[in-house]
VEXDREN-2710 file (C-alpha; in Angstrom, 1 decimal):
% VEXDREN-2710
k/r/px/py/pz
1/UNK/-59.0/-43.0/46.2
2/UNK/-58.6/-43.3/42.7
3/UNK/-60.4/-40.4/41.9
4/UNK/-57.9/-38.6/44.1
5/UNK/-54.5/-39.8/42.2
6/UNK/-56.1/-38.8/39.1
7/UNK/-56.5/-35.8/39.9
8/UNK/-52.9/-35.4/41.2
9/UNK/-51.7/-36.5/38.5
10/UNK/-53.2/-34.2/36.0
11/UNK/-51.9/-31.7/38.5
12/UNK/-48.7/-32.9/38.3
13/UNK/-48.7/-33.0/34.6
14/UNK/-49.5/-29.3/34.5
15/UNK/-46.3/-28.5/36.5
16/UNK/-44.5/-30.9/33.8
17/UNK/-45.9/-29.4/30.4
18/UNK/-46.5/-26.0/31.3
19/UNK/-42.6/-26.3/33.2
20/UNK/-44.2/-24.1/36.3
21/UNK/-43.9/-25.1/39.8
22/UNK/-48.0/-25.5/40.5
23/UNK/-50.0/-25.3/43.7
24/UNK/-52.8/-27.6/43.6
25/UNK/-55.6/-26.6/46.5
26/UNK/-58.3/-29.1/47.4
27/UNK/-60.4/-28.6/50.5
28/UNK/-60.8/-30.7/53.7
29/UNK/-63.9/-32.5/55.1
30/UNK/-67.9/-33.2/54.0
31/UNK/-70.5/-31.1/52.6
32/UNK/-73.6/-32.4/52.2
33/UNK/-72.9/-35.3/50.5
34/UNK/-69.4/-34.6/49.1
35/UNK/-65.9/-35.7/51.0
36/UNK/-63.1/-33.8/50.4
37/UNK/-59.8/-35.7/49.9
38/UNK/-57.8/-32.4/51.2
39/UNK/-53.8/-33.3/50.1
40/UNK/-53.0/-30.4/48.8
41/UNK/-49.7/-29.8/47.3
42/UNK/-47.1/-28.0/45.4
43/UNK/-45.2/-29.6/42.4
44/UNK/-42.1/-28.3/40.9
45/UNK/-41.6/-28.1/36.7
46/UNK/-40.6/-31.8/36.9
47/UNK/-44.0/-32.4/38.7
48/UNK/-42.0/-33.5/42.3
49/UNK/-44.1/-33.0/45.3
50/UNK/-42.0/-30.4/47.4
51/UNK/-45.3/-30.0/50.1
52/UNK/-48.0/-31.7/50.7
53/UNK/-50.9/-31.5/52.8
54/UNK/-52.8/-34.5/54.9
55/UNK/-56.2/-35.8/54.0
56/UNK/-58.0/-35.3/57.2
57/UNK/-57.5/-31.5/58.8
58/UNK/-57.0/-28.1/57.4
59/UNK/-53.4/-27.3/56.9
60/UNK/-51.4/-24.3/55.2
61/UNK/-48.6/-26.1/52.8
62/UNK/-45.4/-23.4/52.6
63/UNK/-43.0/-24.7/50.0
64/UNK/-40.1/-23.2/48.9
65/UNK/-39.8/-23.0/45.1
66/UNK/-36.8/-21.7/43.3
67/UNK/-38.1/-19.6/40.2
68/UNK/-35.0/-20.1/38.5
69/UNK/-35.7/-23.7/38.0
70/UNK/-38.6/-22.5/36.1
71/UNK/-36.4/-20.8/33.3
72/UNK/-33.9/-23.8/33.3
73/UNK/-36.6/-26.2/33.1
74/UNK/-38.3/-24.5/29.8
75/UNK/-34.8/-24.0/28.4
76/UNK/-33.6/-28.2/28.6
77/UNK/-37.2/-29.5/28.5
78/UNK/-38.4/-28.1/25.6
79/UNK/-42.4/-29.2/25.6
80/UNK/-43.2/-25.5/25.2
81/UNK/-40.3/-24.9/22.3
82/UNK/-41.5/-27.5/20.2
83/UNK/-45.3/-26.5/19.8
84/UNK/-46.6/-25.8/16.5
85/UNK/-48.5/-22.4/17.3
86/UNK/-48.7/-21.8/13.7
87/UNK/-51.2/-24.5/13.7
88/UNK/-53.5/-22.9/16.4
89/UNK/-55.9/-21.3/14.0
90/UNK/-58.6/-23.4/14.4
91/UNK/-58.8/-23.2/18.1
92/UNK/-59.8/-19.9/18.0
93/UNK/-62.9/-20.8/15.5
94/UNK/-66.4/-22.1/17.0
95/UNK/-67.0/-23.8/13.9
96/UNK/-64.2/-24.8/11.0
97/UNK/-65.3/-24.3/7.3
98/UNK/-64.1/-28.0/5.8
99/UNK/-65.4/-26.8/2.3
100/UNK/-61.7/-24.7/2.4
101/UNK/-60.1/-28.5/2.8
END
């Protein structure tokens, strides 16, 4: 189960950083030899489950999600305002020339 609340919380975190509401979809059941831990669920920007679905049959998760929390959220928590995009040069480089440095 570990592997499970890892990957919720990574969800979670996306909803917090990005300051989105996020639906995270993960299927139910086996496939050959993979299990599916289903439980999926939609976060708000703060990364609170609203909806979640159970572990062990296929469900549709419906959660209401209030899109002005979205601007609020980015406005007071300001994880977006405070990046240094100015320093995203490099990102967009396969390689970096260091003989520049």
């Amino acid at each position: 189960m570990a592997q499970h609340d890892a990957w919720e919380v990574v969800q979670r975190s996306h909803a917090v950083a990005n300051g989105v509401f996020v639906a995270a979809v993960n299927r139910v059941g086996r496939e050959d030899n993979l299990e599916f831990w289903g439980a999926s669920f939609v976060a708000d920007p703060f990364g609170r489950i609203l909806a979640r679905a159970s572990h062990d049959r296929e469900e549709i998760v419906i959660a209401r999600c209030d899109l002005g929390l979205v601007e609020s959220t980015r406005r007071n928590w300001p994880f977006l305002r405070d990046r240094r995009i100015d320093s995203y040069g490099g990102l967009l480089q396969r390689f970096l020339d260091r003989s520049k440095d």
